[in-house]
N, C-alpha and C positions, 0 to 999 in steps of 0.2 A: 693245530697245524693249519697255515696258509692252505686253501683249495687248489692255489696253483702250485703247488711242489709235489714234486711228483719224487720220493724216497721209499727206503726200504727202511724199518726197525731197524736202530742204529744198535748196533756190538759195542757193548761199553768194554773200556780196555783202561788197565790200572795209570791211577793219576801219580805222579811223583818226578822225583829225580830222573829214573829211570827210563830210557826207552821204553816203546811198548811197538807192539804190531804196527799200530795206526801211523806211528812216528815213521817204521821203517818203509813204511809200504809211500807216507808220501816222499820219504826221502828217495827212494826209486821212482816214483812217478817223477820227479821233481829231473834226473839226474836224464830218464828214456827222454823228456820232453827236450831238453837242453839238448840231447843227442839228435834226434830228431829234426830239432832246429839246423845244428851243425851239417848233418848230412844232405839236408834240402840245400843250403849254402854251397855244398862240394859238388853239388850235383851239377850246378849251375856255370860251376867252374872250371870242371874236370873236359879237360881239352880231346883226351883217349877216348874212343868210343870203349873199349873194353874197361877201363878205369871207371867210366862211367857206368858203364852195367853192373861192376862190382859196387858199385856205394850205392845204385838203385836197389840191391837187393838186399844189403846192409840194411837201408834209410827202409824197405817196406817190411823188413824182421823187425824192429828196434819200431817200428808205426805201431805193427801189429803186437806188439807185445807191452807197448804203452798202453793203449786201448783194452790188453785183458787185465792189467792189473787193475786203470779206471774202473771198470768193469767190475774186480772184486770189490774194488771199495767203496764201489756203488750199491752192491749188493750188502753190504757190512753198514750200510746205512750213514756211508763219512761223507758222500755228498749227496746233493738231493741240487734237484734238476726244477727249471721253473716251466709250468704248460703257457706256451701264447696261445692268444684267442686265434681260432680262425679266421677272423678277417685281416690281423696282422700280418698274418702267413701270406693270404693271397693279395695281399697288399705289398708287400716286398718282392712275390714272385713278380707280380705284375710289371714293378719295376725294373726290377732284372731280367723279363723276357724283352721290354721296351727295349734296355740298353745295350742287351743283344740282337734286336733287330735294328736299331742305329749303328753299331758295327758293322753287321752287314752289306749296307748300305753304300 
């Protein structure tokens, strides 16, 4: 295993015709993130303040529950996450604190 992947012991799940776990968990990841998408799109359109507080709270249940299923199937070892070097990290904050204080300006 690469040093920079950062995973959990992968759950093998049966190969075949067949659905398995892994199929249906990303077919719901697949379906929350599309929703997800959709409801940030409503959110931006929704003219009602109260229509809009309905789909913000919609769009942050359907967030939060994308995120646990990620989260299981991170855990079930289906995906595996890459570590950046620190200097990357503060090399990109850097940037983006710059072009926040260019905004400001």
């Amino acid at each position: 295993m690469n040093n920079n992947q950062i995973s959990n012991p992968k759950t093998e799940v049966a190969k075949g015709m067949k659905l398995n776990d892994k199929d249906y968990m990303n077919a719901l990841l697949s379906s929350l993130k599309e929703m997800v998408k959709n409801y940030a799109i409503a959110l931006t359109e929704a003219s009602n303040e109260n229509l809009y507080n309905q789909y913000k709270c919609m769009f942050d249940e359907y967030a939060n529950l994308q995120r646990e299923v990620f989260e299981a199937m991170f855990k079930k070892g289906w995906y595996s996450l890459e570590a950046s070097p620190s200097q990357k990290i503060n090399s990109k904050y850097q940037m983006l604190n710059q072009e926040l204080t260019d905004l400001s300006e």
